[in-house]
C-alpha positions as CSV (number, residue, x, y, z in Angstrom):
1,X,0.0,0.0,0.0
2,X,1.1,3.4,-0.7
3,X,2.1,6.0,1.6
4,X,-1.0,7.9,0.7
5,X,-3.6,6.8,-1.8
6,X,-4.7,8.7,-4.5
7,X,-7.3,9.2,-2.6
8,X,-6.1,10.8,0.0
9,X,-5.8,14.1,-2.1
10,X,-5.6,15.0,-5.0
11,X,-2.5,13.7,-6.5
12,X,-1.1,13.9,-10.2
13,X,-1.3,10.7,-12.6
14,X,-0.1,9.7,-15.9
15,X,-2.1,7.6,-18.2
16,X,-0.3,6.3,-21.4
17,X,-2.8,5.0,-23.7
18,X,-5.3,7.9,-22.5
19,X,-7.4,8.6,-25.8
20,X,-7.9,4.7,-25.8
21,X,-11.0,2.5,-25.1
22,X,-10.0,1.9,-21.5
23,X,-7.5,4.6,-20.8
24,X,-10.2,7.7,-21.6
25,X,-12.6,5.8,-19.1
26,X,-9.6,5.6,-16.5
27,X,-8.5,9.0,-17.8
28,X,-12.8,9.9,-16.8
29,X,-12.5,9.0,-13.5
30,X,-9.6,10.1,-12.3
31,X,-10.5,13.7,-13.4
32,X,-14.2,12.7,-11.4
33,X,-12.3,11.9,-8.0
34,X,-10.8,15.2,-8.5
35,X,-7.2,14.3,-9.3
36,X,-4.7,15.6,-11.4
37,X,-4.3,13.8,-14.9
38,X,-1.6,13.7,-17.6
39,X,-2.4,11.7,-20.5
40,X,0.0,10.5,-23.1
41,X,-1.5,9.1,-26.5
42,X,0.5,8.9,-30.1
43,X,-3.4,8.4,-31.8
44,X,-1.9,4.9,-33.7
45,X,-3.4,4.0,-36.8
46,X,-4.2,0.2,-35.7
47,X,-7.8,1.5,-35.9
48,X,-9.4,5.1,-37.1
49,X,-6.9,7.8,-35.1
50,X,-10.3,9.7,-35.4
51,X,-12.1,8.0,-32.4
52,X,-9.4,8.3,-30.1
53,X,-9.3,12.1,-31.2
54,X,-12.4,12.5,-30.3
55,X,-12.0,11.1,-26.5
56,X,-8.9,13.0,-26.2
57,X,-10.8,16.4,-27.1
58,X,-13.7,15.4,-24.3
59,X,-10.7,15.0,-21.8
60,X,-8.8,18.2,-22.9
61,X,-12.3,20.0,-22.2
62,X,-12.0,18.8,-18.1
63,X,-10.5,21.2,-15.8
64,X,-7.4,19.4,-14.7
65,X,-6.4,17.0,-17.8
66,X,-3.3,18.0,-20.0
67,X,-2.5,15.5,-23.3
68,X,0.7,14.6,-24.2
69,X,0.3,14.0,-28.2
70,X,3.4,11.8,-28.5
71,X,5.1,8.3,-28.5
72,X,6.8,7.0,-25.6
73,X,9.5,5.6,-27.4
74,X,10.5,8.9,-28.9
75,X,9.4,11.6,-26.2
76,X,11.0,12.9,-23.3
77,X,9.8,11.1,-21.0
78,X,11.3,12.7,-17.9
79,X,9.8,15.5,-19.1
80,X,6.4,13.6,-18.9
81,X,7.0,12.0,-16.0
82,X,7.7,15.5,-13.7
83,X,5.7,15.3,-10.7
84,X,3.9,12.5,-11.5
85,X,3.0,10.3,-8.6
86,X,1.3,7.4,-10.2
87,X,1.4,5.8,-13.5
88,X,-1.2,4.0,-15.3
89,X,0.5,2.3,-18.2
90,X,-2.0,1.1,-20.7
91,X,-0.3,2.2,-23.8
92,X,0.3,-1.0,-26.1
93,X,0.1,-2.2,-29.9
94,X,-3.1,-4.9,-29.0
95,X,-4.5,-8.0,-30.8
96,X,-3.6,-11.5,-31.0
97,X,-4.5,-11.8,-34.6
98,X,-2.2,-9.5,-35.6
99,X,0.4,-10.0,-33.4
100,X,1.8,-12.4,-36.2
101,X,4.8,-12.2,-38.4
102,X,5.9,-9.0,-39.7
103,X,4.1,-7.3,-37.6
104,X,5.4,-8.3,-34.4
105,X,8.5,-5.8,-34.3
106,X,5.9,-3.2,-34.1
107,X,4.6,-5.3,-30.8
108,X,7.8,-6.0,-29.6
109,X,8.7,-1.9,-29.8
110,X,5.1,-0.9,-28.3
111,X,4.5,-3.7,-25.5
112,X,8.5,-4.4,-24.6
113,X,10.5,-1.3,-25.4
114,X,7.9,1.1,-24.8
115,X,7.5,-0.3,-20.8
116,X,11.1,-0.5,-20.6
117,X,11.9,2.7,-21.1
118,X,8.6,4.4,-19.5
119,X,9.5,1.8,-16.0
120,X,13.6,3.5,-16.2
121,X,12.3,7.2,-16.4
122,X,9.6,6.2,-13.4
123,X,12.0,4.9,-11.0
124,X,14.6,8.0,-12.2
125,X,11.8,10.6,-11.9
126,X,10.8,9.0,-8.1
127,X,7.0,7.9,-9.2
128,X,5.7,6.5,-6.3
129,X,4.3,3.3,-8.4
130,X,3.5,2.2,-11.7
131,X,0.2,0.5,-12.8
132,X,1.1,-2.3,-15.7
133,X,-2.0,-3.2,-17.4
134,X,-1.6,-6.8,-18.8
135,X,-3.6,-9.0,-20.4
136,X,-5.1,-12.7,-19.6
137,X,-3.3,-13.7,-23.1
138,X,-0.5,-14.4,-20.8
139,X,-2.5,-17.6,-19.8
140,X,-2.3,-19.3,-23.0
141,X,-4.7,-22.8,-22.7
142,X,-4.4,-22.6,-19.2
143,X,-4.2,-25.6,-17.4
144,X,-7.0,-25.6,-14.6
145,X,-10.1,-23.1,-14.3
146,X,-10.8,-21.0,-13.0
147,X,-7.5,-19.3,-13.7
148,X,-5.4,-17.9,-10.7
149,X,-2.6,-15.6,-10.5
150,X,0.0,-18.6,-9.6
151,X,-0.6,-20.6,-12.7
152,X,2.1,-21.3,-14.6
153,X,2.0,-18.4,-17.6
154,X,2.1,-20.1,-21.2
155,X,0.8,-17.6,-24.0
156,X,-0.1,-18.8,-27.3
157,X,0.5,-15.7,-29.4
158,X,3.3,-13.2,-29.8
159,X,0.6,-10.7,-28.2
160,X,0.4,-12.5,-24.9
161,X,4.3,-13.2,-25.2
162,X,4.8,-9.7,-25.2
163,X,2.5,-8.5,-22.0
164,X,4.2,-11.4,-20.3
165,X,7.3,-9.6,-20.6
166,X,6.0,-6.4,-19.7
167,X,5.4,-7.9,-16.5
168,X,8.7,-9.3,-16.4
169,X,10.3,-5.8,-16.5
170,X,7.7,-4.6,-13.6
171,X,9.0,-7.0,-11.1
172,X,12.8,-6.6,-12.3
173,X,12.3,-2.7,-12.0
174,X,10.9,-3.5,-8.1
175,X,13.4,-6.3,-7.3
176,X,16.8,-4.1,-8.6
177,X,15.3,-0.3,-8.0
178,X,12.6,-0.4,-5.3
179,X,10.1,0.7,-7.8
180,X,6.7,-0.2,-6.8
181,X,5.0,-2.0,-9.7
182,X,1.6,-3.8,-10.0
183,X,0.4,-5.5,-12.7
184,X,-3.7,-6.3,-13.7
185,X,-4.5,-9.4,-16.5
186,X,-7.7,-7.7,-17.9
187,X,-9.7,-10.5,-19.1
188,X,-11.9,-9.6,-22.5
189,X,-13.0,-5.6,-21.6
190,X,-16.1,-4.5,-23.4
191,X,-18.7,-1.7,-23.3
192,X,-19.5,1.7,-25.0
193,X,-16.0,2.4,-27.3
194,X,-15.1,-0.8,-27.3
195,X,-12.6,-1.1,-30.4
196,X,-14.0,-1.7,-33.6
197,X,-11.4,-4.7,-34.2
198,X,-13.1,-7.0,-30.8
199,X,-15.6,-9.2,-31.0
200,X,-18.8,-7.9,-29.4
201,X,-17.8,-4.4,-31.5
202,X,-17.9,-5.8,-34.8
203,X,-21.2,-8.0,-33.8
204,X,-22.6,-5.0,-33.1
205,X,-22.0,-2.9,-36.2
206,X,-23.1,-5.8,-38.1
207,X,-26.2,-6.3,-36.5
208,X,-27.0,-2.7,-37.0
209,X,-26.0,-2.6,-40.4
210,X,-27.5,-5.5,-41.4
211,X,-24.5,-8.0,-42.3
212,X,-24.0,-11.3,-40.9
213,X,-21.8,-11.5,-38.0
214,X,-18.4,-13.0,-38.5
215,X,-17.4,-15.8,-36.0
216,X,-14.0,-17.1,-35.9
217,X,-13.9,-20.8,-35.0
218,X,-17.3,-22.8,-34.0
219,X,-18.1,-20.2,-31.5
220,X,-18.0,-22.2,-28.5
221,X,-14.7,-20.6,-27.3
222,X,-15.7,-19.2,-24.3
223,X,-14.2,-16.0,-22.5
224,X,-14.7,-14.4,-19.2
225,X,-15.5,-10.4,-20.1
226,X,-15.8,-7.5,-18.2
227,X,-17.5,-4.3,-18.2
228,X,-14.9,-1.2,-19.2
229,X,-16.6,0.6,-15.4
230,X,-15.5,-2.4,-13.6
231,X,-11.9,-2.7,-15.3
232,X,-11.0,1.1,-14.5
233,X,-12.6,0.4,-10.8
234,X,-10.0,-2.0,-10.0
235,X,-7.3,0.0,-12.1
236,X,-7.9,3.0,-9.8
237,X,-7.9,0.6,-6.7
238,X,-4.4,-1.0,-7.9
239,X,-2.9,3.0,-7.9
240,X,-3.9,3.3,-4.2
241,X,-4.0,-0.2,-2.5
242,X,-2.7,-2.9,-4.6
243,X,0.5,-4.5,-3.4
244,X,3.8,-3.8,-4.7
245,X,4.6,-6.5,-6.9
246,X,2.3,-8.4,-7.2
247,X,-0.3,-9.2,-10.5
248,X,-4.4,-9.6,-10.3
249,X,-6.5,-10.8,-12.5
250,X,-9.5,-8.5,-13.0
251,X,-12.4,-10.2,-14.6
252,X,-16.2,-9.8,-14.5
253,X,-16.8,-13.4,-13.7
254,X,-19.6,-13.7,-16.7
255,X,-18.3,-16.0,-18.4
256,X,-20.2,-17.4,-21.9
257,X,-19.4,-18.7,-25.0
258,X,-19.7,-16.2,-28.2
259,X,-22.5,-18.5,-29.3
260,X,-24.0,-17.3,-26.1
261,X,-23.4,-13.5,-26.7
262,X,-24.5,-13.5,-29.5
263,X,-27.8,-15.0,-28.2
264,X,-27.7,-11.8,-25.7
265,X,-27.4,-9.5,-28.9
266,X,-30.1,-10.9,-30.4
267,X,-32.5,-10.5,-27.6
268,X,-31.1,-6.7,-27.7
269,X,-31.6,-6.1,-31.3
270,X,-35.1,-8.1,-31.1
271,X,-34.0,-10.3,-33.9
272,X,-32.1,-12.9,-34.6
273,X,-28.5,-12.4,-36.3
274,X,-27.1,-14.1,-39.3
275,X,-24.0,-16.0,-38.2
276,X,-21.1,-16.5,-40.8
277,X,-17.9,-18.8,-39.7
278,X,-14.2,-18.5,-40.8
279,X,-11.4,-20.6,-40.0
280,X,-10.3,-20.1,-36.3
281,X,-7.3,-17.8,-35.4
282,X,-3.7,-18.6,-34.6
283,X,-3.4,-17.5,-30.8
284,X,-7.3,-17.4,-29.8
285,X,-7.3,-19.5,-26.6
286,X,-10.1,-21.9,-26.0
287,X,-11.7,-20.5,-23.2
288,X,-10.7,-18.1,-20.5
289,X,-12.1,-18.0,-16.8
290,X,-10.7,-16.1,-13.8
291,X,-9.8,-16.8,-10.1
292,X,-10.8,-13.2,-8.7
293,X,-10.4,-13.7,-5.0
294,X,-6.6,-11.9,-4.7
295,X,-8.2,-8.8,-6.9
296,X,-11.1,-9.2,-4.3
297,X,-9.1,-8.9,-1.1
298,X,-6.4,-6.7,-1.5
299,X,-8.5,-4.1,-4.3
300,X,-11.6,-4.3,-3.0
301,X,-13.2,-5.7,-6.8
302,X,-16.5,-6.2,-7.1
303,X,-17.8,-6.6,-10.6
304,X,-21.6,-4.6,-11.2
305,X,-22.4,-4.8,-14.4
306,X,-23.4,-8.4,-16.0
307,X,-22.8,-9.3,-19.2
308,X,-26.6,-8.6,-20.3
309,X,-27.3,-5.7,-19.3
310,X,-23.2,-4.1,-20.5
311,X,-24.1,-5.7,-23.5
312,X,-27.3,-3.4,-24.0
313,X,-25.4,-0.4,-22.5
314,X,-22.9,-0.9,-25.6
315,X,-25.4,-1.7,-28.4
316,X,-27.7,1.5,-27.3
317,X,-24.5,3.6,-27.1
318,X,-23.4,2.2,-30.9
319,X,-26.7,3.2,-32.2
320,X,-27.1,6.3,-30.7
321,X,-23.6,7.1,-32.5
322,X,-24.2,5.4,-36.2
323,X,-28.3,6.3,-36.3
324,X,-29.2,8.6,-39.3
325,X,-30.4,12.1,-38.1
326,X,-34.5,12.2,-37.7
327,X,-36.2,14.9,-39.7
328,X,-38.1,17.2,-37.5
329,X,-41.5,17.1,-37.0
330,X,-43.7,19.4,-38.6
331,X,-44.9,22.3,-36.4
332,X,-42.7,20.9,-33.4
């Protein structure tokens, strides 16, 4: 536990990552519990810059928030890093899919170099402690469910090979300089912003536009997701309470096959949904499930929202974003 939590007062962050899916919701928060946030974001091209552009300009509108348009391999980071107290380091090239050949220099220099380099300025610049998120990739086929923290890590994908290693350098960066690192395996996030390239995203679009939904595999993988608000919950807990060192999973507990969600959708879109399935990926794990109780005790997690009802949240916001404008009523 830290000295002080970040919510003692209010203290100054850092999120890399901060125009992303999760790191504008973290980002949210912290500016809502009154604290101090600069955000760090290089607006990557892996999906449309403009979305991310679009969270960074609601953050830059909240007294209190200051962006960093740069990458961390190339910026001073010292410079980033001045009187920053805690770290939230969600900053990464994602996606197992990708994550394959040619490609993977860009994951090696995003989700290896990138934490090196951001973990030496933090323990240079005196950061009280750095927040690693990871990913449950780092599981591979996991032996025994559900899943806890002491399992013996075995990714499948150069993805999950890669997060493993950032957690790697956390621990070396605690062990050699007494910098106080905690690392959280996000299982499967989703909700409103979700990128376009994940599952329940791209069901979604389809469904509204029509299209069948692709399905990689048979769709009986199964996964254990979590709602964005719960994620960023535990992230902000991890800042404050979490112990030095040590890693947590942080999932929602629902878990379901994508046969299943897309069963959910359905009932959401009050119709059923055209399936269409292609070959199943290199990397995609079988099923993922989560051993919660360390998360539990130490941070305090307790999941809220269930997989139904974050499903709706993020199918209502979706078509509130891609509905065609009404034409006003006459004499309104």
């Amino acid at each position: 536990m830290l000295a002080r939590g970040i919510y003692d007062l209010a203290m100054r962050t850092l999120v890399t990552g901060a125009a992303g899916f999760i790191g504008s919701r973290l980002a949210e928060r912290l500016l809502d519990e009154g604290h101090m946030v600069r955000g760090i974001d290089r607006f990557s091209d892996f999906y449309e810059p403009a979305r991310k552009r679009a969270n960074a300009e609601r953050l830059s509108a909240r007294e209190g928030f200051e962006l960093v348009d740069g990458d961390i391999c190339e910026i001073a980071l010292g410079e980033a890093l001045d009187g920053t107290e805690v770290v939230f380091h969600l900053a990464a090239q994602p996606g197992v899919r990708t994550s394959w050949g040619a490609e993977f220099d860009l994951y090696l220099r995003d989700n290896v170099l990138a934490t090196q380099r951001l973990l030496e300025a933090a323990r240079q610049g005196g950061v009280e402690r750095v927040v690693f998120a990871s990913s449950s990739s780092i599981y591979g086929d996991a032996e025994s469910y559900p899943t806890s923290e002491d399992a013996t890590p075995q990714p499948i994908s150069p993805y999950g090979v890669t997060k493993l290693a950032g957690e790697h350098l956390c621990r070396l960066y605690g062990r050699q300089f007494g910098l106080s690192t905690v690392a959280l395996r996000y299982f499967t996030i989703f909700g409103p912003g979700q990128r376009p390239d994940m599952a329940f995203a791209r069901f979604i679009d389809a469904g509204l536009e029509g299209r069948p939904l692709e399905v990689f595999g048979d769709g009986r993988q199964e996964r254990d997701f979590t709602y964005v608000d719960d994620a960023v919950a535990a992230t902000v807990a991890a800042g404050e309470r979490g112990t030095s060192g040590e890693v947590y999973n942080v999932a929602g507990g629902a878990r379901a096959s994508v046969l299943d969600v897309i069963e959910v959708l359905g009932s959401a879109f009050g119709r059923g949904l055209e399936v269409r399935h292609e070959g199943a990926a290199p990397g995609d794990v079988r099923q993922t499930g989560a051993d919660t109780s360390k998360a539990r005790r130490d941070l305090g997690f307790e999941p809220r929202v269930p997989l139904e009802a974050g499903l709706q949240l993020q199918v209502d916001a979706r078509a509130a974003c891609v509905a065609p404008p009404q034409d006003p009523v006459a004499g309104s």
